[in-house]
C-alpha distance (Angstrom), angle and dihedral (degrees) to the residues before:
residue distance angle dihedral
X1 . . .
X2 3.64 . .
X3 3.69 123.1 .
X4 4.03 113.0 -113.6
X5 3.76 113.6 155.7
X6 3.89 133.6 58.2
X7 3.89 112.2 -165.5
X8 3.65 107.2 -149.2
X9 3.53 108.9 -152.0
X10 4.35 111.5 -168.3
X11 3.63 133.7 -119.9
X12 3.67 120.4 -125.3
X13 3.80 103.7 -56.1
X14 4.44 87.9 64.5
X15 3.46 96.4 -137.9
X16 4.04 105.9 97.6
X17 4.32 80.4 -148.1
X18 3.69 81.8 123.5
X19 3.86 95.8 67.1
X20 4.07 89.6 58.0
X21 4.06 92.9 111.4
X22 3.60 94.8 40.3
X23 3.71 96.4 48.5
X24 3.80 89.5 45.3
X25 3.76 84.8 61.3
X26 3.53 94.2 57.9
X27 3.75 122.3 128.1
X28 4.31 98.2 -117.7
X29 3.69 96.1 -122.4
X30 3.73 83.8 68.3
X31 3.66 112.3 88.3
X32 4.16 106.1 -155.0
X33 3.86 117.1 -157.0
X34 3.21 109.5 -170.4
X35 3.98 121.8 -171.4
X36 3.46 134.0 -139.8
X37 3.81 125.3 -167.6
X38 3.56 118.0 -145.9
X39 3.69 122.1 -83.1
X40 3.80 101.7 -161.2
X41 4.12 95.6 74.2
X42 3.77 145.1 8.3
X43 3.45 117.9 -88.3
X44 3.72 133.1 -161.2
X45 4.15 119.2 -119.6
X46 4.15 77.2 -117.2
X47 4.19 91.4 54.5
X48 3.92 90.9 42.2
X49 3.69 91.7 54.7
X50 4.03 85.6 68.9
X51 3.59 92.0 67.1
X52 3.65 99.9 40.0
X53 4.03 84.1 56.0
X54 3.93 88.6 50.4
X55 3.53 91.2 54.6
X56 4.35 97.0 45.5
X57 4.15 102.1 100.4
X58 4.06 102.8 -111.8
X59 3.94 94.2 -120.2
X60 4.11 115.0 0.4
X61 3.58 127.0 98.1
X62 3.55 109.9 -99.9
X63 3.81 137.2 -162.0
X64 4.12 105.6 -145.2
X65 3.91 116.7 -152.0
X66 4.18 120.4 -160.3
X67 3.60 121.4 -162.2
X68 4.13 105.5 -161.1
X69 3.52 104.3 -80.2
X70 3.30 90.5 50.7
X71 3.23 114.4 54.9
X72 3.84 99.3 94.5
X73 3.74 82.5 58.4
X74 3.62 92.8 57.4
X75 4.11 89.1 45.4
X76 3.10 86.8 55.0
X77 4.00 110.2 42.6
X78 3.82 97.8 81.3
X79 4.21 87.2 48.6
X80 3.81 97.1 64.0
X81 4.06 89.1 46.2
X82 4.37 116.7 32.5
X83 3.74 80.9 -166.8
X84 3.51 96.8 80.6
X85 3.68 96.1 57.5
X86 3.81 86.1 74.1
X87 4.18 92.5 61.4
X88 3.53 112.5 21.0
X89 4.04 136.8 96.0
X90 4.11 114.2 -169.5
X91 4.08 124.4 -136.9
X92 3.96 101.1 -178.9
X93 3.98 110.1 -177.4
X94 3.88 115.2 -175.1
X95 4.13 122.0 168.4
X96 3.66 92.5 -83.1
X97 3.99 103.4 10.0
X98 3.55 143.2 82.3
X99 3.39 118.8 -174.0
X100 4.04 128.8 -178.4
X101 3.76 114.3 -162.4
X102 3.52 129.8 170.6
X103 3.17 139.1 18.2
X104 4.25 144.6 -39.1
């Protein structure tokens, strides 16, 4: 299996507008996903995780991408669904940390 999509998971404004340029850069055979959480009410970290698990492909390998604020979220993606363990490969970028998870 190839990898094809980067989910894009936003810092703590929620709108993912900040990864424009660096999705723009993107090689084209990479399909980026980038989430946005709502902006019309506050969500819990355990309400957000909903629409990070909308936006995971169903069955391709994927390459997921946390801003800050969202790293928890991506920690805790692959906990709510064992699944994902099978398919995924983790890129977790804090302020001062980079963390690689997962697998290749």
């Amino acid at each position: 299996m190839s990898l094809k999509h980067l989910v894009l998971l936003p810092g703590l404004d929620g709108t993912g507008e900040l990864f424009g340029d660096f999705i723009a850069a993107l090689p084209q055979s990479l399909i980026a996903i980038p989430v946005a959480y709502p902006a019309d009410r506050v969500l819990s970290y355990i309400k957000l995780l909903e629409f990070v698990g909308a936006a995971i492909p169903q069955s391709d390998p994927f390459v997921l991408l946390a801003e800050s604020f969202s790293t928890p979220l991506a920690i805790s993606t692959p906990l709510r669904d064992p699944r994902i363990w099978q398919r995924w490969f983790y890129v977790l970028v804090s302020q001062a940390i980079l963390l690689r998870i997962g697998r290749a």
